[in-house]
DOVEXSE-680274 format. One record per residue (C-alpha): x, y, z. Coordinates in steps of 0.001 Angstrom, whole numbers, padded with zeros to 6 digits, always signed. Layout:
BEGIN
XYZ...
***
This chain:
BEGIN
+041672-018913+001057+043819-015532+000003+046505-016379+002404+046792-019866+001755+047212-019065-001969+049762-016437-001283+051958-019266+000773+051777-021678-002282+052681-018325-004731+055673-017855-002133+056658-021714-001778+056847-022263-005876+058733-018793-005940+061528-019820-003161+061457-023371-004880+062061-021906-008765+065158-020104-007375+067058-023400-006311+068606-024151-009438+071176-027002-008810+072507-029022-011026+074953-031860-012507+077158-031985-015534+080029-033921-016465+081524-036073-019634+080475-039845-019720+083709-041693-021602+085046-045118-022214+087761-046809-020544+089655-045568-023831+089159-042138-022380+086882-041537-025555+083474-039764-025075+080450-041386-025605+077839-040128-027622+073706-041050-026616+074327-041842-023100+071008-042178-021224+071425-040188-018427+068179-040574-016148+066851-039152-012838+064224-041530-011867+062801-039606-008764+062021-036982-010780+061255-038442-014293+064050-036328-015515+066375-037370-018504+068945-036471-021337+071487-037501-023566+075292-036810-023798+076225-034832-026934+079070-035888-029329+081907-034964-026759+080153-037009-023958+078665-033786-022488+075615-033722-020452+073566-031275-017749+070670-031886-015245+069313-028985-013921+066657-028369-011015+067648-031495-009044+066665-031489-005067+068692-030047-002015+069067-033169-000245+070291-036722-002242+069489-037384-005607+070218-040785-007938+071490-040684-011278+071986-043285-013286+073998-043852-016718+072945-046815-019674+073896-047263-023334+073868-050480-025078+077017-052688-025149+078137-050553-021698+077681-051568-018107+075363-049777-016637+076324-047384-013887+074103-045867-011011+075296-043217-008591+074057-041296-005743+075227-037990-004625+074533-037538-000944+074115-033894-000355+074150-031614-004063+075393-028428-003928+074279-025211-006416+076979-026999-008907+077740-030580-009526+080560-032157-011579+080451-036475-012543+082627-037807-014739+081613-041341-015320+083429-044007-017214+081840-047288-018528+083032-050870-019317+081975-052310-022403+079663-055384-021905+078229-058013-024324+075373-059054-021767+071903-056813-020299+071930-053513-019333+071860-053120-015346+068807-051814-014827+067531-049681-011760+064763-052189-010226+061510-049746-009176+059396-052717-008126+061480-053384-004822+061626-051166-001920+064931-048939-002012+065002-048760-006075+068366-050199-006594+070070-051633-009434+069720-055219-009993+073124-056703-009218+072776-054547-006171+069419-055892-005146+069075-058316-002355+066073-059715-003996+066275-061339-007578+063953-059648-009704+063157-060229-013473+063274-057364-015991+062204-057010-019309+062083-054106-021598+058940-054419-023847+060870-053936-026681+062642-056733-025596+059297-058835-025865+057828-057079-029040+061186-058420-030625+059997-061820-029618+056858-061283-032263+053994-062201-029615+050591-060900-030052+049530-059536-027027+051340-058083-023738+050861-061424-021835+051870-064078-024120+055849-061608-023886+055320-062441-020234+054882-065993-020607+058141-066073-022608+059982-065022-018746+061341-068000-016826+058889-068868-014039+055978-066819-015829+052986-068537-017725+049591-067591-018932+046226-069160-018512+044448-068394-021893+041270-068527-023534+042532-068033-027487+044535-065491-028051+042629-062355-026724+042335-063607-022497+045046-064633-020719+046149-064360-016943+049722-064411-015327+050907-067751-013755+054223-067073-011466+055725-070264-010234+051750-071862-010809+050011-069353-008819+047720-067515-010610+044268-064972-010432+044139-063491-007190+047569-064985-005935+049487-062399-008354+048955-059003-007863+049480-056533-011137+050642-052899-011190+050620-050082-013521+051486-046524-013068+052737-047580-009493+048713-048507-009149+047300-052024-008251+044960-052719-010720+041935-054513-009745+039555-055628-012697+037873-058583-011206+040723-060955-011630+038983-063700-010076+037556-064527-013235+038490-067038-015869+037398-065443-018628+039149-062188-017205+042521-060721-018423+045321-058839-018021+043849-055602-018606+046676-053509-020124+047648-053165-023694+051406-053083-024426+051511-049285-025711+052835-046858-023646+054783-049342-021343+058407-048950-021113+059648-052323-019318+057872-054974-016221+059644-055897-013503+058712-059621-012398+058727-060409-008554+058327-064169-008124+057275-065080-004663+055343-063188-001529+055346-059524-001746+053014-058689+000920+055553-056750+002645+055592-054323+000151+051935-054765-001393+049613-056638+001028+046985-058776+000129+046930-061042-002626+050870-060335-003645+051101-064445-002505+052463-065542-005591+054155-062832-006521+053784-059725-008978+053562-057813-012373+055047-054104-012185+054269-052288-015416+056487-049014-015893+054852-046821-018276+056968-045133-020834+059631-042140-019372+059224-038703-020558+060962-036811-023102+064571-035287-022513+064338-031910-020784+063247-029462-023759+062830-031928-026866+060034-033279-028486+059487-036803-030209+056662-038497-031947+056897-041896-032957+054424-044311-034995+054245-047961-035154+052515-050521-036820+052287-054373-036467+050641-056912-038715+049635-060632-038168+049332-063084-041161+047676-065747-038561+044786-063593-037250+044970-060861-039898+045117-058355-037252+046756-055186-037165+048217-053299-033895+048634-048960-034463+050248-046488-032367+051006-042862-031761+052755-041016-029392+053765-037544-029037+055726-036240-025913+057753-033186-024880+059438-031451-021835+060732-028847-020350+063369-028111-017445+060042-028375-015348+057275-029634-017474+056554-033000-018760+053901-034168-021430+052988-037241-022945+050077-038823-025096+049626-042166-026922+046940-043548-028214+046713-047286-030230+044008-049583-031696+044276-053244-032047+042094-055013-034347+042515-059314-034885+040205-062187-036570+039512-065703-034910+042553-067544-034722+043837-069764-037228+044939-073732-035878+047281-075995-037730+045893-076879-040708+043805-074104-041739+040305-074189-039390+039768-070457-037458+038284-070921-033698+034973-069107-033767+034505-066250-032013+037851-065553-030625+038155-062511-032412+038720-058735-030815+039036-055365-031116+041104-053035-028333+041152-049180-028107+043723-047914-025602+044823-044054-024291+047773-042792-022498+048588-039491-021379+050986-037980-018860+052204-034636-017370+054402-033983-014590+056157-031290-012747+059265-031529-011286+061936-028914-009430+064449-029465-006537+062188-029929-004239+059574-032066-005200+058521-034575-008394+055165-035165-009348+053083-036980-012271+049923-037416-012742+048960-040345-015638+045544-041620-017075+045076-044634-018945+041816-045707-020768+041230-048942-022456+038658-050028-023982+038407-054121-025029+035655-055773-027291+036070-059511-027485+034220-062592-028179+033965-065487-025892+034920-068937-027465+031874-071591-026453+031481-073447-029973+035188-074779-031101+035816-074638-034732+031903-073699-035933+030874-071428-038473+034008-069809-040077+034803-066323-040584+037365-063746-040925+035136-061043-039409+036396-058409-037215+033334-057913-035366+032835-060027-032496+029860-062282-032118+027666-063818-029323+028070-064105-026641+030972-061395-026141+032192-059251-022995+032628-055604-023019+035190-053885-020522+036228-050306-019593+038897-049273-017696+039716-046154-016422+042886-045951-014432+043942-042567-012996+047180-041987-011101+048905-039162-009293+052453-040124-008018+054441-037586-006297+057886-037312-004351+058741-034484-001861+062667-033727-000661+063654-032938+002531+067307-031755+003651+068213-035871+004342+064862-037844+003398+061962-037777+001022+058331-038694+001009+057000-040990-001673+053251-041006-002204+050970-043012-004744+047602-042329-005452+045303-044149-007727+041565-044822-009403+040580-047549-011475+037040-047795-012449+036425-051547-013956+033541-051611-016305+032537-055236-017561+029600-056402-019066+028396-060146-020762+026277-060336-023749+025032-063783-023694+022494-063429-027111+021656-059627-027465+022650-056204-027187+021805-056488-023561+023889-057249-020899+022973-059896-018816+026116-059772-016432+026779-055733-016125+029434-055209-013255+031307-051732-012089+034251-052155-009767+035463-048864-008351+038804-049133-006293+040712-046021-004692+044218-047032-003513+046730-045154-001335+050813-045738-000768+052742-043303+000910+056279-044566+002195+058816-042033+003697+062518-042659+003318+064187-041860+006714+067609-040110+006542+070735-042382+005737+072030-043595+009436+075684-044661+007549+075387-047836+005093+071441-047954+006975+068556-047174+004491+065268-047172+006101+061631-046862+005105+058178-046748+006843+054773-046489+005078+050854-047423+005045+049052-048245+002142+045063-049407+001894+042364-049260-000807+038679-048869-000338+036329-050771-003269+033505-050949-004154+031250-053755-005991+028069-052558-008080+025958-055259-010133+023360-053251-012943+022346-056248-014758+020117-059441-014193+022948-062423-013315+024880-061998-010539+028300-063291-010204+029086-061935-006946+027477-060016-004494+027690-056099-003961+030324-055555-001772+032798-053005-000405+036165-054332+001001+038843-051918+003167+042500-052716+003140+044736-050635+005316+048384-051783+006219+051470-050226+007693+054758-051623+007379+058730-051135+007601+061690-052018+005614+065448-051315+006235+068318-052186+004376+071900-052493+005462+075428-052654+003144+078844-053536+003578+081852-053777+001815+081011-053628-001597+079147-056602-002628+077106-057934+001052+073557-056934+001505+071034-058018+003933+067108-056589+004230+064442-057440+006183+060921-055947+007086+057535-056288+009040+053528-055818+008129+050278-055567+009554+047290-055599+007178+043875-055704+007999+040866-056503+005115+037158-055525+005573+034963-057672+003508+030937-056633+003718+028333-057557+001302+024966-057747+000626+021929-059999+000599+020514-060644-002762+017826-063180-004342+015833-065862-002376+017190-067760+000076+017483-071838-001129+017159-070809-004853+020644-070348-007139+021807-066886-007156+021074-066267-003412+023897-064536-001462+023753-064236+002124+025305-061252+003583+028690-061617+005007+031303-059052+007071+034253-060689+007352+037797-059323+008870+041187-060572+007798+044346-060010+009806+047687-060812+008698+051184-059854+009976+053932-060382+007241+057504-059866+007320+060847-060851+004927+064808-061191+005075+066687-061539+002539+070989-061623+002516+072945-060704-000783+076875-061568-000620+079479-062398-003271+080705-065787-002642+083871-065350-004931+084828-063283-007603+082325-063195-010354+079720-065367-008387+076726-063413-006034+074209-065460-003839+070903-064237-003029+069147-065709-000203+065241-064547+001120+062244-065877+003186+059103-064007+003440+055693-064451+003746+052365-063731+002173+048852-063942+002623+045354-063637+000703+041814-062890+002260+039490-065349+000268+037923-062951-003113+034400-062636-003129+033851-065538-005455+034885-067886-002988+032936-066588-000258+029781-066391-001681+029078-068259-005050+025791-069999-005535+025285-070935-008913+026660-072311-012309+030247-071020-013438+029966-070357-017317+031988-072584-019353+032655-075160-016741+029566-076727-015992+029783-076620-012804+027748-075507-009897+030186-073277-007316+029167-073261-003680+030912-070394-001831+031939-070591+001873+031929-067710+004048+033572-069263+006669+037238-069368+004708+040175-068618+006253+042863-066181+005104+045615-068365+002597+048882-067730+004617+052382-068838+003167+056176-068787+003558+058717-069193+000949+062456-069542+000517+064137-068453-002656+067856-069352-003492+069266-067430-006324+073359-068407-007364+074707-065821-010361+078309-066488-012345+078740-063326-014448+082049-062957-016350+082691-060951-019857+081707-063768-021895+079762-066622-019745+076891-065949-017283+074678-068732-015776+072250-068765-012761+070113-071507-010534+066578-070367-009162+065077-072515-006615+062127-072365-004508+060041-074043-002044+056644-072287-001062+054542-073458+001729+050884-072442+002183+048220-072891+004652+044712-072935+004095+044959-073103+000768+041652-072439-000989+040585-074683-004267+037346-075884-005512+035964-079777-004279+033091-081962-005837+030631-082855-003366+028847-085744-005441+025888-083970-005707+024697-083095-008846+022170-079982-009305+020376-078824-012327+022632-081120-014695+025821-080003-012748+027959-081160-011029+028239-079550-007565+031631-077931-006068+032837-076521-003384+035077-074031-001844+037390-076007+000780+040990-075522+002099+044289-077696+002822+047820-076990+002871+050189-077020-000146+053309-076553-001248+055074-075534-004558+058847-075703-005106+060726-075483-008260+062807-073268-009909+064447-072110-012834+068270-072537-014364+070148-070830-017370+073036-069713-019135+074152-067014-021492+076984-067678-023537+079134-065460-025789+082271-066678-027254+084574-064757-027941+086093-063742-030491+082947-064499-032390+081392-060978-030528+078181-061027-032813+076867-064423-031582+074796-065966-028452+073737-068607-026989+070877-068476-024144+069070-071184-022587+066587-071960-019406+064737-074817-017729+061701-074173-015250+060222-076351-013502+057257-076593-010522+055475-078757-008755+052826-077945-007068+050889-080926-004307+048392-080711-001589+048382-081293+001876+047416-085541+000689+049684-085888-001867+047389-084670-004485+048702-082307-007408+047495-078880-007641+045125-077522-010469+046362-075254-013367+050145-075765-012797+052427-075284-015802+054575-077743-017464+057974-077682-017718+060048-075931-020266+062937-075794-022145+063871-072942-023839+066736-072180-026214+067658-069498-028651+070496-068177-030907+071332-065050-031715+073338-063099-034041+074186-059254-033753+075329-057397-036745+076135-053903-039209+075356-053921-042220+077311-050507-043836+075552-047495-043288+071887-048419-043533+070959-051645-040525+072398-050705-037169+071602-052893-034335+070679-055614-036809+069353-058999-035051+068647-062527-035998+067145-064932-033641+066533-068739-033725+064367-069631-030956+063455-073413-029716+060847-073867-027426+060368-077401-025781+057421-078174-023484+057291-081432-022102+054270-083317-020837+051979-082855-017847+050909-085728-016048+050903-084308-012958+047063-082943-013057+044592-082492-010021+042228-084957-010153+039934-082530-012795+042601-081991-015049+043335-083719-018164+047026-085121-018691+048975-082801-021286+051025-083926-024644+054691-082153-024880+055212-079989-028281+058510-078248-029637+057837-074810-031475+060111-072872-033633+060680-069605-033726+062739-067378-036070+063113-063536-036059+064672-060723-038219+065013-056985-036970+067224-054052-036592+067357-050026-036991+067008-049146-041145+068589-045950-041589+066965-044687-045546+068761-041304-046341+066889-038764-042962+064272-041760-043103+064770-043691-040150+063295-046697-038223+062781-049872-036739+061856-053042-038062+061239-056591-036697+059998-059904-039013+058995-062701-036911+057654-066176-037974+056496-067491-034812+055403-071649-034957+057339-071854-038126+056398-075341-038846+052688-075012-037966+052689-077474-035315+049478-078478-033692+049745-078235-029917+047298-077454-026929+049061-075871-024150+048432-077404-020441+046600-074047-019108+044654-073106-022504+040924-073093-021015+039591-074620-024801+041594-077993-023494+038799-079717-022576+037270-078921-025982+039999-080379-027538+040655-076820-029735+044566-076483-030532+046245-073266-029466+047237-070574-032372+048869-071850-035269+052051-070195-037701+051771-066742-037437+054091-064174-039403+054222-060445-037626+055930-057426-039440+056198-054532-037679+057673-051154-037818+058229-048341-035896+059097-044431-037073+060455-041444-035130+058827-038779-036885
***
C-alpha cells in the first residue's frame, strides 16, 4: 500500500511542476481590446476573463493539445486548438461583431466542436435564454425549441416529445449521466429542476451511436453550470414569482476556484398552488413543492481534468384525478400524490497523453418514487438504482483525421417495497462498444461516420398468482443491435452550409411493455404486456440547409424516420373488471417532418428582430393509421427589441411573442381531435445597474389575453380541463 502511495505522491509532484500556459490580448477588428471576454477551457473546466486592455492567462493546461475557446455577446464566437503547447503560449485573437447567437462549442456530439463546424445540426439553448421566455418549469423552456414538445399533466409533469417520440424513445442526460427515473411512466417527469444548469443541447433523431439504447428519438443533454474563473469567488441569488399559481422559485449559489481547485454549491426551493384556467377555476390538486441541491468540485492540472458533481432533488406533487373540484390555494399537496428522490452522483474525468486523451464518465442515480393513493402509506413504493459507465479515448490526430473508440454499459436494478406492483423486479445489463471518426477539408467540408454493437440483458422476477391481475411471469430476454451513422457537412456557396446524416437507432422493449398485467391509473385501461417483443429498430435521414449573412439567417429542417417493430398499445375487445383490455403489439412506422425559420435584423435599425419557425410531423403506421401522442403543428413568431437606457439598464430586452397552434385531426384511433389556439406573449428584462447594486431582471406576462386552450398532448384532455391560464412571472437575480 506504502509504495503505491509513494508513486501517486511522486506522479502529483512531477505533474504540479508542468506549468504551461496561454496568454494573449482578445481585440476587435478596430484593433481595440475587449474587455469580459469569456475565455474557456472546456476539457478542463477552466475559465477567465480578459481585463480592460483585453489581457488574459491560462495556466496549468496539458502537454499534448488543448481547446480554447473565446465568446462575448454581440462577437462571433471563436474556438481554437493548439496542437502541441509548449511551457509558454501566446494567442492573439480578434473577433467580428455579430447581431445573431453566440457559436457555441456543442458537448453533446462526439468530437465537441463548435456548431457551424458540426456535421450534425444540433439545437442549443442557454437556460437563461429560456428563463427569459417566463416559463414555469425546465420543460415547458424546452417545449418552446423547434421540434421539441411536452406531454403534461398540469403544470408540475411533463415529458420531452422530439419530432413525436417521446418516454423511452428520448434519452436525457445530466452531468454527462443518463438519467433513468422510470420514464416509462405517464405520470413521470423530467426529473431535473432548472438551477444549476448552464445550457441543453437538443439532438433530434437516433443517437445510439453515441448513447445506445433508447436514444431512438433523439436526446436531452443538460450541462450543469461552469465553475468560477481561476481564483475568484461569486455568489448569486435569484428569485421568481408567479401571479397564476402563486408560486415562488429561490436560489443560491456560491462557487470559487483556484489555478487547480474548483467548488461549487446551489441549492433552490420551488413552491406553486393548483393552477389557475381561463376564467378564474384552479385544477385541484395540481399543486407542488420541489427541493433541489447542487454541488461540484474538481481538480484539474496539465495532465489530467477531473469533477466530481452530486445532485439531489427532492419533488412533492399532487396527482390531478378530479378536474376543477374543491378549490384551494394550498401549498400542500393532497391525495393521492407521488413522492420522488433522486440522487444523481457523477465523477467525470479526462487524462492527457503526449497526442491523445482518455475521456471517462461515471455515474449513480438512485430513483426513489412512491404513490399515495388515500394515506400516508405508499401503496406503489419503487427504488431504481442504475450505475452507468462511458469511457471513449481520442486517438492521436492522423492529419485532418479525428478518431474515437469507446464502450459504455449500465447495470440496474428494479426493487418494489410496497403492495401494487407496476412492474416486476428486474435487473437489466447494457454494454456497447463503438467507433467514430471524423474527417475535414478545406475549410468548410466535413464528413463523419461511425459503428455500434450493444447488447441489453433484461431478467425479472415472478411475482403474484398466476391468472389473477398483478401476476408477472419471469422473463430473460437479450437484445442485440448493431448501429452505425454518416453524416457530410459542406458549404454549398458563400454564406449557405448543408448538413446531410443517416443513422440508426434502436430500443429494447421497457419493462412495462414486457410484462404488464393490470389496470394503468388514469386511463382505465387494462395493459397486457408481451414478453415476446422485439427490439424497435429505425433509420432516419435528416437534411439541414443554413443561409447566415450579417443581417438575414434562415434554415429548412427535414426528416423522414423509419421504424420497425414499432411497439404501441392495441384493444383486444375484451373488457375485464370494467376495462377495457389492451395490448402490447408492434408494426412499422414512419415519422417525417421538419422544421423552417428565419432571423431577421435590418439594418440600420440594429436594436430590432424578427424570428420565426414552423414545425411540423406526421407520424403513421405501417396501415395508414396515425400514431398516438404526436404534436400539432406550430407557428411561432416573436419581436424583439434590444436597448441602453443611460447608465442604469444594460442589455435591456423587450419581446413580443405569438404563438399559433393549429388543429390536430390527425389522432390514432384513441385520441381525441384537437382545437388550434393563438397565445400571446410579452416580456420585459435587462441588467439594472443601482449605484454598486447590481442585477438582473425579467417581467413576463405569458397568455396575456387569458385564452382558454387544451393542448393536443395535455393528459387532462380527455377530462376536458384547459391548460394554465395568464400567468405574470417577475424575477430577479443578484451577484452578491
Amino acid at each position: 500500500m506504502k509504495k503505491y502511495i509513494l508513486v501517486l505522491i511522486l506522479g502529483f509532484s512531477a505533474v504540479l511542476q508542468a506549468q504551461n500556459t496561454i496568454s494573449g490580448t482578445v481585440t476587435s477588428l478596430t484593433n481595440q481590446p475587449i474587455k469580459g471576454v469569456s475565455v474557456y477551457a472546456p476539457d478542463l473546466h477552466k475559465s477567465t476573463t480578459t481585463d480592460a486592455d483585453g489581457k488574459y492567462t491560462l495556466s496549468n493546461l496539458p502537454n499534448g493539445e488543448a481547446k480554447i475557446s473565446f465568446a462575448f455577446v454581440g462577437y462571433a464566437s471563436q474556438n481554437k486548438t493548439i496542437k502541441a503547447l509548449q511551457k509558454e503560449n501566446s494567442l492573439n485573437i480578434t473577433l467580428e461583431e455579430s447581431i445573431f447567437e453566440m457559436d457555441e462549442v456543442i458537448v453533446s456530439t462526439a468530437f465537441n466542436k463548435m456548431q457551424s463546424q458540426n456535421v450534425m445540426k444540433v439545437e442549443h439553448e442557454t437556460i437563461k435564454q429560456l428563463q427569459q421566455k417566463g416559463t414555469a418549469t425546465l420543460i415547458e423552456g424546452l417545449a418552446t425549441i423547434p421540434g421539441v414538445s411536452q406531454v403534461s399533466t398540469g403544470t408540475s409533469i411533463g415529458k420531452p416529445v422530439i419530432r413525436g417520440l417521446s418516454g423511452n424513445r428520448v434519452l436525457v442526460y445530466s452531468q454527462g449521466v443518463r438519467m433513468e427515473n422510470q420514464q416509462f411512466g405517464d405520470e413521470h417527469g423530467l426529473g431535473l429542476n432548472d438551477a444549476g444548469v448552464e445550457s441543453v443541447e437538443v439532438i433530434k433523431g437516433p443517437a445510439s451511436l453515441l448513447y445506445g439504447s433508447d436514444a431512438l428519438g433523439g436526446v436531452l443533454y443538460f450541462n450543469p453550470e461552469k465553475f468560477a474563473g481561476a481564483n475568484t469567488f461569486k455568489a448569486d441569488f435569484s428569485q421568481k414569482l408567479f401571479s397564476n399559481t402563486l408560486g415562488s422559485n429561490s436560489s443560491l449559489g456560491l462557487k470559487t476556484s483556484t489555478e487547480n481547485w474548483k467548488f461549487l454549491a446551489r441549492g433552490s426551493y420551488n413552491t406553486h398552488s393548483d393552477y389557475r384556467v381561463s376564467g378564474g377555476d384552479r385544477v385541484t390538486n395540481t399543486r407542488y413543492n420541489e427541493t433541489d441541491f447542487k454541488t461540484g468540485i474538481g481538480y484539474s492540472n496539465s495532465k489530467f481534468s477531473s469533477v466530481l458533481r452530486y445532485n439531489y432533488n427532492n419533488l412533492d406533487l399532487g396527482i390531478p384525478e378530479d378536474g376543477i373540484a374543491a378549490q384551494s390555494s394550498s401549498k400542500n399537496t393532497g391525495f393521492p400524490r407521488q413522492g420522488v428522490f433522486n440522487h444523481l452522483l457523477s465523477l467525470n474525468s479526462i487524462i492527457y497523453f503526449k497526442d491523445s486523451k482518455l475521456d471517462v464518465d461515471l455515474g449513480y442515480v438512485a430513483n426513489d418514487r412512491s404513490e399515495f393513493e388515500d394515506s400516508d402509506i405508499a401503496g406503489l413504493h419503487m427504488k431504481l438504482k442504475t450505475f452507468n459507465y462511458d469511457a471513449k479515448y481520442h486517438l492521436p490526430k492522423a492529419g485532418k483525421l479525428e478518431s474515437i473508440v469507446g464502450i459504455q454499459g449500465m447495470h440496474q436494478t428494479n426493487t418494489n417495497f410496497g403492495d401494487e406492483y407496476l412492474i416486476p423486479d428486474a435487473t437489466t445489463n447494457d454494454f456497447g462498444v463503438f467507433g467514430t471518426a471524423n474527417y475535414e477539408w478545406g475549410s468548410h467540408s466535413a464528413v463523419q461516420a461511425g459503428l455500434r454493437f450493444d447488447n441489453r440483458q433484461i431478467t425479472s422476477i415472478e411475482n403474484g398468482t398466476i391468472g389473477e391481475e398483478g401476476y408477472f411471469k419471469p422473463i430473460d430476454r437479450s437484445f442485440d443491435s448493431f448501429n452505425a451513422a454518416l453524416g457530410y457537412k459542406a458549404n454549398l456557396a458563400q454564406d449557405f452550409t448543408m448538413r446531410l446524416n443517416v443513422a440508426s437507432g434502436f430500443r429494447a422493449p421497457n419493462l412495462a411493455e414486457l410484462t404488464s398485467n393490470g389496470v394503468h391509473e388514469g386511463t382505465n385501461r387494462y395493459e397486457i404486456g408481451n414478453s415476446d417483443l422485439k427490439t424497435e429498430q429505425n433509420v432516419q435521414t435528416d437534411l439541414n440547409l443554413e443561409y447566415k449573412t450579417d443581417h438575414f439567417e434562415v434554415f429548412v429542417n427535414g426528416f423522414y424516420n423509419h421504424i420497425n417493430n414499432y411497439i404501441y398499445t392495441s384493444p383486444t375487445g375484451t373488457v375485464l373488471d370494467s376495462n377495457d383490455v389492451f395490448e402490447y403489439i408492434q408494426n412499422n412506422a414512419k415519422l417525417y417532418g421538419g422544421e423552417v425559420g428565419l432571423h431577421f435584423h435590418p439594418h440600420p435599425l440594429d436594436w430590432l428582430h424578427y424570428e420565426t419557425s414552423f414545425e411540423t410531423v406526421t407520424g403513421k403506421k405501417q396501415n395508414g393509421d396515425y400514431l398516438p401522442l404526436i404534436p400539432a403543428n406550430n407557428w411561432n413568431n416573436t419581436l424583439r427589441g434590444e436597448f441602453k437606457i443611460k447608465n442604469w439598464l444594460e442589455d435591456g430586452f423587450a419581446t413580443l411573442n405569438v404563438s399559433s397552434t393549429f388543429n390536430q385531426d390527425n389522432v390514432s384511433g384513441f385520441e381525441t381531435q384537437s382545437n388550434g389556439y393563438t397565445l400571446v406573449n410579452l416580456g420585459l428584462g435587462g441588467t439594472v445597474k443601482l449605484g454598486k447594486t447590481v442585477f438582473d431582471i425579467n417581467l413576463n406576462g405569458n397568455n396575456l389575453f387569458d385564452t382558454k386552450y387544451i393542448a393536443h398532448l395535455s393528459r387532462l384532455k380527455n377530462d376536458g380541463v384547459p391548460n394554465i391560464g395568464r400567468n405574470v412571472v417577475l424575477g430577479v437575480n443578484f451577484n452578491l
